[in-house]
N, C-alpha and C positions, 0 to 999 in steps of 0.2 A: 621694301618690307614685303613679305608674302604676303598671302592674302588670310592664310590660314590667322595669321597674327592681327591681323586688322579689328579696329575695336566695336561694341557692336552697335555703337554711337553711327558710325561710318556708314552699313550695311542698311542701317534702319530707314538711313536716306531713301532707299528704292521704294520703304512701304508709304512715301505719305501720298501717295495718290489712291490708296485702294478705299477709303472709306468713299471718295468724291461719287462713287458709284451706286452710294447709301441711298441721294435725296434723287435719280430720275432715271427708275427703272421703270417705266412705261405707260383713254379718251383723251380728253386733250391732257398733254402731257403723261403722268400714270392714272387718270382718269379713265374710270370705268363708268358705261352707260349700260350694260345690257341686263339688264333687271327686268325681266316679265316680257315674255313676246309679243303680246299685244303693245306695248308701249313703244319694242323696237320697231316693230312693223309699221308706227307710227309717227317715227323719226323724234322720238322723244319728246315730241309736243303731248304732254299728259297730265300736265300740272292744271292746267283749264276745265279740263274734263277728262278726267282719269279716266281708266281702265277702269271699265264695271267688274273686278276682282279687285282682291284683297292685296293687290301691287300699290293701290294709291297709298299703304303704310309706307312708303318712301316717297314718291311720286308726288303726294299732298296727301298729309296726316291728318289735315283737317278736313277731308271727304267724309263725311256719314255714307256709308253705303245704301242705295237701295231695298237691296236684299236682304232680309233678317232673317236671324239664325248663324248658321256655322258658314263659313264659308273658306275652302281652300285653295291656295295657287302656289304650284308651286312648277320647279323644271328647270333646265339647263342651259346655256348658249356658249356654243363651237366657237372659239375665233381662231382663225388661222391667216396670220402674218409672213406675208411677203417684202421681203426687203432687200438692199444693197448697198454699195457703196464701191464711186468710180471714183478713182485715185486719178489726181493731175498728172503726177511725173512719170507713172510708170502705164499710164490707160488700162491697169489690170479692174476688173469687176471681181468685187467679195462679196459675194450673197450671205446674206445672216441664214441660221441655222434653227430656227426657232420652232418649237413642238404646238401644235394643235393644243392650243389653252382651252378646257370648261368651267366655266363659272356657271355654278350655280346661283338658286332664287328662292326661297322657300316663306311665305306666308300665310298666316291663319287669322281670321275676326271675326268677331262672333257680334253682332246685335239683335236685343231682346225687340221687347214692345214699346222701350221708353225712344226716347232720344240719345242713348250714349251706345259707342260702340267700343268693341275693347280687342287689343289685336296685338300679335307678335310677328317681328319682320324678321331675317338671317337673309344677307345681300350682303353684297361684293362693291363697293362702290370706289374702289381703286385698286390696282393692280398690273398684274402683266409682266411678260420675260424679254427680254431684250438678250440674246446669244448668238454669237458669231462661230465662225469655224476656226481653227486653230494657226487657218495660215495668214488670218486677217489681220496687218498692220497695227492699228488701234485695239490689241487683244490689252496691248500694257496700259490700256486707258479705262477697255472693260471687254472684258471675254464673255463674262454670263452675268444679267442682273435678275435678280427675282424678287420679286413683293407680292406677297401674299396677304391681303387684308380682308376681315370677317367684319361683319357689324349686326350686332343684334339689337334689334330695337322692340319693347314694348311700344306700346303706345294705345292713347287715349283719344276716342277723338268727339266732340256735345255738337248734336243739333239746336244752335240759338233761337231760328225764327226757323219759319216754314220755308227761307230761302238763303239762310247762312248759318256756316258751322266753321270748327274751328276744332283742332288736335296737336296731339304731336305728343311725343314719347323720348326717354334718356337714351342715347344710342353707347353701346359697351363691347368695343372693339379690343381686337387682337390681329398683330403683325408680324408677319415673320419675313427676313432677308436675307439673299446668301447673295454675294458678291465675289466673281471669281475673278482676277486677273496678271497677267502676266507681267513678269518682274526685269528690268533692260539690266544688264549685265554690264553694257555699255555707258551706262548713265550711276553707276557706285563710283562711289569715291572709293581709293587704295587705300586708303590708310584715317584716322582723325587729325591726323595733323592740320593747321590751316595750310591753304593751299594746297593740297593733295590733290594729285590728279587725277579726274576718275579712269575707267577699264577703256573709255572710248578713245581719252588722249593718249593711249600708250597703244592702238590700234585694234581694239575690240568693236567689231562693227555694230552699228547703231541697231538695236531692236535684237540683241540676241538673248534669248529669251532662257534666264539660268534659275528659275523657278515660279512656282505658281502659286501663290494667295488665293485664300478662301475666309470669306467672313461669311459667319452666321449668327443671326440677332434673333429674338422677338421680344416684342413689348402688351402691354395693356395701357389703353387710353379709351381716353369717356368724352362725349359730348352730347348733341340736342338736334333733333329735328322737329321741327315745328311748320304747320301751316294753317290757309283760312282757302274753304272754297264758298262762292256764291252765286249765287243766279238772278240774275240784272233786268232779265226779263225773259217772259218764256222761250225766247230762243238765243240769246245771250247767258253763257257762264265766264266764269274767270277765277283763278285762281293763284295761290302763290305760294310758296316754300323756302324753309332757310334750314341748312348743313351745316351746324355750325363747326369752325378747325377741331382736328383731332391731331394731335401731339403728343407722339411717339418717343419714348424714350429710352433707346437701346446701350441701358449701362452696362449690362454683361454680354457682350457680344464676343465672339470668340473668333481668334484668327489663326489658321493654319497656315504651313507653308510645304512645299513640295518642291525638291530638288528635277529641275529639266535638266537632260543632259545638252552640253554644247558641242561635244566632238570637240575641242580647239586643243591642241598641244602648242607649249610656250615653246621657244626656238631659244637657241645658246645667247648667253647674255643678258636675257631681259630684264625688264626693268623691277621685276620682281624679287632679282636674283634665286631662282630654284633654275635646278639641272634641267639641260636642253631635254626637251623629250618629255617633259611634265605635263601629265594631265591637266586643264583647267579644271577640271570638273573634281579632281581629286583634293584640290586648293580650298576648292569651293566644299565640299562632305561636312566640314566639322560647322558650319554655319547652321548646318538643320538640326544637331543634336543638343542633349544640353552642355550649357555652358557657349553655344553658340548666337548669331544675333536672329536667324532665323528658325525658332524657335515658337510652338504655340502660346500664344500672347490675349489677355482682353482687349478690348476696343470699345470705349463710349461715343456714341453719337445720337444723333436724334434726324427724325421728319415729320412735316407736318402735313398731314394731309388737309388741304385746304377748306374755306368754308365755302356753299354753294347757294346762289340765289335765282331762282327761278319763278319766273311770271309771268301769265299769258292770260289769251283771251279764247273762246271755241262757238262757232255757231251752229245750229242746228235747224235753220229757216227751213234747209232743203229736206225733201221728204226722206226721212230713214239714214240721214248722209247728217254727219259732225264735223267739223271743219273748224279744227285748231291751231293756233298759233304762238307760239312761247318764246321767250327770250330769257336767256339763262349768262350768269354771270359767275366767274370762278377766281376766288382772289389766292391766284397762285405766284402774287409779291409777296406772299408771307413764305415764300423758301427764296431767300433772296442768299444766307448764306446757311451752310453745315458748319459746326464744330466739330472738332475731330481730335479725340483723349483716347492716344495713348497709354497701356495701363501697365506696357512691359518694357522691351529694349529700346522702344524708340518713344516713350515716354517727353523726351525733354525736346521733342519736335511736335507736339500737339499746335495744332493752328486751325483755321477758320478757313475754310473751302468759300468761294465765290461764286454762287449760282446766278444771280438777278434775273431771274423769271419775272416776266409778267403778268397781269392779270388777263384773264381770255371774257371774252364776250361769244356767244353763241344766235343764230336763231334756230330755230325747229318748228318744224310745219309739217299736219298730221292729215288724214281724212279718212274716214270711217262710213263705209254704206252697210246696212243691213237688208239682207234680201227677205224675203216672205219665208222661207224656211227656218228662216231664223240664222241662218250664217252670216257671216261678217267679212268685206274685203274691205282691205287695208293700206296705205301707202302714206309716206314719208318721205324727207329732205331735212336735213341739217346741215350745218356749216358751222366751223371754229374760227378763231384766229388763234396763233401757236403761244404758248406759253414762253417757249425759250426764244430769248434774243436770238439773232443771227452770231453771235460770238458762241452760244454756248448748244451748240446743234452738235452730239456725238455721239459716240459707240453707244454711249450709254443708254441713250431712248436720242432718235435720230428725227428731233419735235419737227413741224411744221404745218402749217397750215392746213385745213382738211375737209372737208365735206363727205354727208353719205347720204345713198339713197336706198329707201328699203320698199318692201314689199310685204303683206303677209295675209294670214286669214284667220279664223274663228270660226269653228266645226261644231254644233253642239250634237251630243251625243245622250240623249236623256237629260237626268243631272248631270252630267261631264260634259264638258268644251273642251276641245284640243283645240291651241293655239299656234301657231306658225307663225315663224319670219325668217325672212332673209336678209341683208343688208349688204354695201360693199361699200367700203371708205374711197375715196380718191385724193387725191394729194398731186400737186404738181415737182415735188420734190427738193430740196434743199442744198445748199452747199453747207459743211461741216468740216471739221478736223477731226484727229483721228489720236493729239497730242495733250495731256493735260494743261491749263493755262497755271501758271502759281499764283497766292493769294496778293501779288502786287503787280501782277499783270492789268495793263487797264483795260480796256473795255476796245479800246483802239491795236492795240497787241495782242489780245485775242482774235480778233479778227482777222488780223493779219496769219492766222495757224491756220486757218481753212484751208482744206489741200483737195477737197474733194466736192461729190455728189451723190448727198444719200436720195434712196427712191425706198419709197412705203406704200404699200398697199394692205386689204384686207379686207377678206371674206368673215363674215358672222350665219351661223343657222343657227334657229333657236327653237326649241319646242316646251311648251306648255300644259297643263292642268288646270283647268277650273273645275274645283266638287259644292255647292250648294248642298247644305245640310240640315 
């Protein structure tokens, strides 16, 4: 049978991997931490004794600030990713391709004379791009992932006694993903017959790449951050925070396709039966228009972004110097699988994607001196452990275990402080595959697809505003 005739039951075969790129596109896991530079520069130990700005509206929402009145912070952080991936069979290195990401920070609180303080947050607390270069392997698994997540939070936070308070605000998020990746040629089935053979057993080499998939989604999702800060005695504080999941629901999401050329001409006979001399690529044309299987189509799926628990301890014995310490928890078993609905030709292949993420555990360790002019130096240490099992380590966000260590300061300028950080992730790197696993694949078979060695790295700057009003 030609291919032109083939049904679009057949073709729709190649798309069920492209939503799998939906649930880990990129802190630990697509976890974002860079919210407010004083906090980076502190390795995220901030929940104890927040940042004196208007960041503790994430960091701990149950901080009363200090300073009454108005108070602004807001400002940006650079992260630029370094990455790669070394191939077993062939020792080639594929460096990812990834753009200079800013994430912004933006918050406002205002408290009077009483005890209540009242404040609006806009932070990023997931996200990040995962993209390769065109000649990378694993493009058919995921060429470009992107998540884009806002979170706006009110919030409310009561001083109880002279030594404990308590806040937290509805958080009202928005998400946007675009998922690009390349289509095996090699890996369709000829025909819907049972048993049809696909393009690879009649000699179409593996990974030849005869179009390019694009999903693009956003959703709106609501949840809750809430905390309680207190102070134990004058040089002891402590504090604690909960994130709770947000769940993303991308029922209109839109899939596009785009025709690659393969150069392949069929030779006399084949098993196609078209004239020697035939374009593939000509076979392949009527698939992208209408009435064909590659054709712009919806897609339903969902992610969750996880809930976050954080709590620590900070002392302040030493003169002018804060020395905190946090332990933070991210239950990122709650993306254990994706669904994945079909809304066009490949409709009657809708299935259940297998992630089994783990839950990560962190610690973060902060320290703060202030000098007589009133400036601030600053350092940090953190460490993760990785979200994704060793089965599920790919193109898609290439997880592993991680640490960073930062640096930073606090300039005040009048009413204004400019804040500073630097940070750098390290990773010792990971082996990964580069192939999708299907959903009856175990956990021991997946494993066994690892064909490589991803390496991660990352640079963070950050800079800052604090305005007192």
């Amino acid at each position: 049978m030609m291919l032109h005739r083939a049904s679009r039951y057949t073709l729709a075969l190649a798309l069920l991997a492209l939503p799998a790129a939906a649930g880990t596109a990129g802190a630990q896991a697509f976890g974002l931490n860079e919210i407010g530079s004083c906090a980076i520069s502190r390795g995220f130990a901030n929940t104890s004794s927040p940042c004196d700005d208007a960041s503790s509206i994430y960091w701990n929402p149950g901080q009363v600030q200090a300073t009454r009145g108005f108070s602004f912070y807001g400002g940006v952080a650079a992260i630029k990713i370094d990455g790669g991936f070394d191939q077993d069979t062939t020792h080639n290195r594929y460096d990812a391709d990834i753009a200079t990401a800013f994430v912004p920070h933006l918050f406002v609180n205002w408290r009077g004379a009483g005890k209540m303080a009242l404040g609006l947050g806009v932070y990023v607390p997931y996200g990040l791009t995962s993209q390769w270069r065109d000649n990378f392997p694993g493009r058919f698994s995921a060429l470009k992932t992107s998540l884009q997540t806002i979170y706006v939070q009110p919030n409310l936070a009561y001083q109880l006694t002279p030594n404990w308070s308590i806040g937290g605000g509805p958080v009202i998020a928005h998400s946007k993903v675009e998922l690009v990746q390349g289509v095996d040629l090699a890996t369709t089935a000829t025909s819907s017959a049972v048993g049809a053979p696909t393009f690879g057993q009649l000699g179409i080499p593996l990974r030849t790449e005869f179009a390019r998939a694009t999903l693009k989604g956003s959703s709106m999702a609501y949840g809750v951050d809430v905390g309680v800060h207190g102070r134990l005695t004058p040089q002891w504080q402590m504090g604690a925070r909960f994130l709770s999941q947000v769940t993303f629901n991308y029922d209109d999401a839109d899939a596009t396709f785009e025709q690659r050329n393969t150069g392949l001409i069929l030779a006399a006979n084949n098993p196609l039966g078209a004239p020697a001399g035939t374009p593939v690529d000509a076979l392949l044309a009527p698939q992208f228009v209408a009435g064909g299987a590659l054709v712009a189509q919806k897609v339903q799926t969902g992610i969750q972004h996880p809930a976050q628990v954080q709590v620590g301890f900070a002392y302040s014995g030493f003169q002018n110097t804060t020395l905190s310490a946090d332990y933070s928890y991210v239950g990122w078993k709650s993306f254990r699988a994706l669904p994945v609905n079909f809304q066009g030709p490949a409709s009657s292949k809708s299935r259940v994607l297998q992630e089994d993420y783990n839950n990560t555990s962190g610690i973060r360790l902060g320290a703060e001196h202030r000098l007589l002019s009133g400036s601030a130096l600053r350092a940090g240490f953190a460490a993760n452990t990785s979200a994704a099992p060793p089965e599920t380590v790919t193109p898609l966000l290439p997880e592993q275990d991680r640490a960073l260590g930062s640096l930073g300061f606090g300039y005040p300028m009048g009413r204004v402080t400019l804040d500073g950080a630097y940070a750098h992730i390290f990773t010792r790197g990971a082996r990964g595959r580069i192939d999708e696993r299907s959903a009856t694949t175990t956990s021991a078979q997946a494993l066994a697809l690892n064909s490589g060695f991803y390496s991660l790295s990352a640079n963070i700057f950050s800079l800052s505003l604090k305005a007192n009003f």
